[in-house]
C-alpha positions in Angstrom: -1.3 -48.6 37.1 -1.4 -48.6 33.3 -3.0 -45.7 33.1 -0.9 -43.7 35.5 1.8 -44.4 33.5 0.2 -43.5 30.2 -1.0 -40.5 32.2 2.2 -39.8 33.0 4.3 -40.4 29.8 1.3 -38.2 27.8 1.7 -35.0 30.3 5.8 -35.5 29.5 5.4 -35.7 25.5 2.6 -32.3 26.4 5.3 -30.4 28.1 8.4 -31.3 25.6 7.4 -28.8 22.6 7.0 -26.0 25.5 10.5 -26.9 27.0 11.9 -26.8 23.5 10.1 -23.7 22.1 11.6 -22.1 25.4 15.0 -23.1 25.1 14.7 -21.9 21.2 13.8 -18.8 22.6 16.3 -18.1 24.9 19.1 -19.5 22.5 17.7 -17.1 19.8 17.9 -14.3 22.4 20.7 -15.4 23.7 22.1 -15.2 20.5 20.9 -11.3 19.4 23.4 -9.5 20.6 21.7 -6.1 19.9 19.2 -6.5 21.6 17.8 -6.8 25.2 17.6 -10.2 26.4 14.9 -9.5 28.6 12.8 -8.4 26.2 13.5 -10.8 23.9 12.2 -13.3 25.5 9.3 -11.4 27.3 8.2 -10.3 23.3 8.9 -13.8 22.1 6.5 -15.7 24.8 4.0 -13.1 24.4 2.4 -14.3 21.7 0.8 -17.4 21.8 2.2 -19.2 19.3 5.6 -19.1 20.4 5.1 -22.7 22.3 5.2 -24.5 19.2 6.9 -22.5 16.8 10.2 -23.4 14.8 12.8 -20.8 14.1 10.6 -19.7 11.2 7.6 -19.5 13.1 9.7 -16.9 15.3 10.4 -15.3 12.6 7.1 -14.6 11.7 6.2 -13.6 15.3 9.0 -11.0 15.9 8.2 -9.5 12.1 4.2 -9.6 13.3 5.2 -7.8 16.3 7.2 -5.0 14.9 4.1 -4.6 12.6 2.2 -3.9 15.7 4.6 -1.8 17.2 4.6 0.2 13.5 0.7 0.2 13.7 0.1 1.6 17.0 2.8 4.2 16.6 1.3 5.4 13.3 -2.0 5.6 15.2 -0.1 7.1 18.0 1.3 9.8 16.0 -2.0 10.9 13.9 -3.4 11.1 17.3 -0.6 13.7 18.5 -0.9 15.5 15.7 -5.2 15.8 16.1 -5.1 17.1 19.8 -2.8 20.9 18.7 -0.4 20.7 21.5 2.8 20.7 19.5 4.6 23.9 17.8 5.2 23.7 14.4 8.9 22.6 14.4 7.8 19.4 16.6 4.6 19.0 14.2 6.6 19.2 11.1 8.8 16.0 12.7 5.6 14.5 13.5 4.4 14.6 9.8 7.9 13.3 8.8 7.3 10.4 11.3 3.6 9.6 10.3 5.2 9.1 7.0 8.4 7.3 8.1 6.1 4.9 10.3 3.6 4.5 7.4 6.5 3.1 5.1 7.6 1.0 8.3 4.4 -0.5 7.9 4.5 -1.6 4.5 7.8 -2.9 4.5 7.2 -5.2 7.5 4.1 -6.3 5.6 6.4 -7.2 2.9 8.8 -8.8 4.9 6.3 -11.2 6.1 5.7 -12.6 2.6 9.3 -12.5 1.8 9.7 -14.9 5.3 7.0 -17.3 3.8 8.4 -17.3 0.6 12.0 -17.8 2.6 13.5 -14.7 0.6 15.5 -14.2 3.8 18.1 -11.0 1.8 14.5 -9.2 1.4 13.2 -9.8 5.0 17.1 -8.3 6.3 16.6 -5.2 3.2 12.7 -4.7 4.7 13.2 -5.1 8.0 16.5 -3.0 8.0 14.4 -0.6 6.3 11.7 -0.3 8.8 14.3 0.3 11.5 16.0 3.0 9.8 12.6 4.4 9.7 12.5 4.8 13.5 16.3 5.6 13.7 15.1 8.7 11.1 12.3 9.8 12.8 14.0 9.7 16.6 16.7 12.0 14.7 14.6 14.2 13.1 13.5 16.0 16.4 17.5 16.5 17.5 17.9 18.5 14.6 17.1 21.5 16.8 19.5 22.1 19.6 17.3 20.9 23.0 14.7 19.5 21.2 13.8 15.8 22.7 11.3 13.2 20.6 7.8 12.4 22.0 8.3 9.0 20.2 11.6 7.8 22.3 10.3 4.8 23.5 7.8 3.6 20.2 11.4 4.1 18.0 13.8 2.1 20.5 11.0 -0.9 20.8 10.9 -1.2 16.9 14.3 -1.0 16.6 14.9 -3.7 19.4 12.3 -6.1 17.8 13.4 -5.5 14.0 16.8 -6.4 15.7 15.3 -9.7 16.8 13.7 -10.5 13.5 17.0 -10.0 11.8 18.9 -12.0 14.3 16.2 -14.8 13.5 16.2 -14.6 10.0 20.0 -14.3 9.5 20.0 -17.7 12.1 17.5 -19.5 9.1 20.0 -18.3 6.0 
C-alpha cells in the first residue's frame, strides 16, 4: 500500500510542472491579443521545452522560433531566386527580401542575448525590427498594381510569432 501511494503522489508531483507550463501557455496566449490563439499555443508546445519553462524560458522559445521561421525563409527565398521562374520586378522584391530576412536574422539572434541578459527594451526594438522586416518585404511586391507576394504565409508566421515574443517579454518587464 505504501508504495501505491508513493506511486501515486510521485506520478501527481510528474504531471504538476506540465499542468502549470500548460496553463502558462494558454494564459500567455490568452493574453497576446495580436496574435492567433491557436497558434500560439500549437508554436508554444511544439518545442520540447515548453513543459518546464518559466515565462523567460518562453521567451526564449518564441524568439528561437521566429529565428527558424527567419532561417528557413532566407533559405526559402535564395532558393526562389536559383530556379529563374520569376520576372525581374518579382526578383528585384525577392533580392530586397533575402536582404530584409537576412537582417531578421541577426536581430532575432540579438534579441536572444538581450533576453538572457534581461535587456527586455532591446528584445521589443529587435524583435519589432525583425517584424517590420516581414511587414517590408510582403509590401514590397504590392508596389505594382496586381502583383501578389510568393512569401504571404513565411511573413504573416513571423509576424505572428514576433508578436508572441513581444507579448512575453513585455509580460517579464
Amino acid at each position: 500500500m505504501k508504495l501505491f501511494i508513493f506511486f501515486l503522489l510521485s506520478l501527481l508531483f510528474l504531471e504538476a510542472p506540465s499542468c502549470e507550463a500548460e496553463s502558462l501557455i494558454q494564459e500567455t496566449c490568452k493574453k497576446a491579443s495580436q496574435v492567433n490563439y491557436t497558434l500560439c499555443i500549437t508554436a508554444l508546445e511544439s518545442d520540447p521545452r515548453s513543459p518546464t519553462a518559466d515565462l523567460a524560458g518562453l521567451g526564449s522559445i518564441s524568439i528561437g522560433l521566429s529565428l527558424a521561421n527567419a532561417t528557413q525563409t532566407w533559405s526559402h527565398i535564395q532558393k526562389m531566386l536559383k530556379s529563374g521562374q520569376f520576372d525581374s520586378y518579382d526578383r528585384a522584391r525577392l533580392e530586397d527580401c533575402l536582404e530584409l530576412y537576412s537582417e531578421a536574422i541577426s536581430d532575432l539572434t540579438e534579441s536572444l542575448t538581450a533576453l538572457k541578459g534581461e535587456s527586455y527594451m532591446d528584445v521589443n526594438v529587435q524583435v519589432s525590427a525583425a517584424m517590420t522586416d516581414s511587414v517590408t518585404c510582403e509590401d514590397g511586391f504590392k508596389e505594382k498594381e496586381g502583383r501578389v507576394s510568393p512569401l504571404t504565409e513565411e511573413n504573416y508566421y513571423l509576424s505572428q510569432l514576433g508578436s508572441i515574443a513581444l507579448a512575453i517579454v513585455a509580460r517579464l518587464r
